[in-house]
C-alpha positions, -999 to +999 in steps of 0.1 A: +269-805-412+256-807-373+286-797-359+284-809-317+278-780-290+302-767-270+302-752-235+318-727-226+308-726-193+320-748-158+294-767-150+293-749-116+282-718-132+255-733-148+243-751-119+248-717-097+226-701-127+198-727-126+198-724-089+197-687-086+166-689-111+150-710-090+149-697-061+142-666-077+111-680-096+104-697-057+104-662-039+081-650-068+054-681-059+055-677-023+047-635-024+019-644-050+005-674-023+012-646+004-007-618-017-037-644-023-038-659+014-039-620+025-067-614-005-087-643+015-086-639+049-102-599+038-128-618+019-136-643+048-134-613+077-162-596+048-182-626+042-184-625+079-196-590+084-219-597+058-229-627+073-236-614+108-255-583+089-282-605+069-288-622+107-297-583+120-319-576+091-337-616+096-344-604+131-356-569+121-376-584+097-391-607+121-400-578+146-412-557+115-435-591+106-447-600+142-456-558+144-477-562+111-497-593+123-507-573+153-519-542+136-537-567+109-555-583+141-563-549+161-578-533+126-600-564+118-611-558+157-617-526+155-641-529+122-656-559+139-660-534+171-675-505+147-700-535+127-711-540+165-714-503+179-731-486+144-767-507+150-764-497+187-760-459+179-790-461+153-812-481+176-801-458+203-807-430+182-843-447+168-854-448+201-849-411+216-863-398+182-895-419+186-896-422+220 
């Protein structure tokens, strides 16, 4: 029933087969591991752009902060200032009217 295999092949040949696939199936691996080390030293030069771009906008943002608590501080001033000068011009006022 099972009758046994047969080669028909020197065992070289086989062996030069095997081989051949290998090292084809080898260069295949090492141009996919070159394609993705490429892929990541593009991400890593981008994370780094990005990277140095977020530190630019912190420091804009700190300026555009630091500039806001100033104004904040000159306008409550300047309404203290006008709380201060608006009885002065109506006493001023009172007393050339009735003087």
């Amino acid at each position: 029933m099972n009758e046994p295999s047969t080669v028909t092949y020197p065992t070289a040949d086989i062996l030069k087969r095997i081989e051949d696939k290998l090292d084809s199936n080898h260069k295949e691996v090492n141009q996919k591991l070159d394609k993705m080390s490429e892929r990541l030293t593009n991400l890593e030069v981008g994370q780094a752009k990005l990277t140095e771009k977020v530190e630019g906008m912190d420091k804009r943002l700190e300026r555009v902060e630091n500039t806001q608590d100033t104004l904040v501080k000159e306008v409550s001033d300047l309404k203290g200032f006008r709380s201060l000068i608006l009885p002065l011009i109506i006493g001023g006022i009172s007393a050339i009217i009735g003087g």
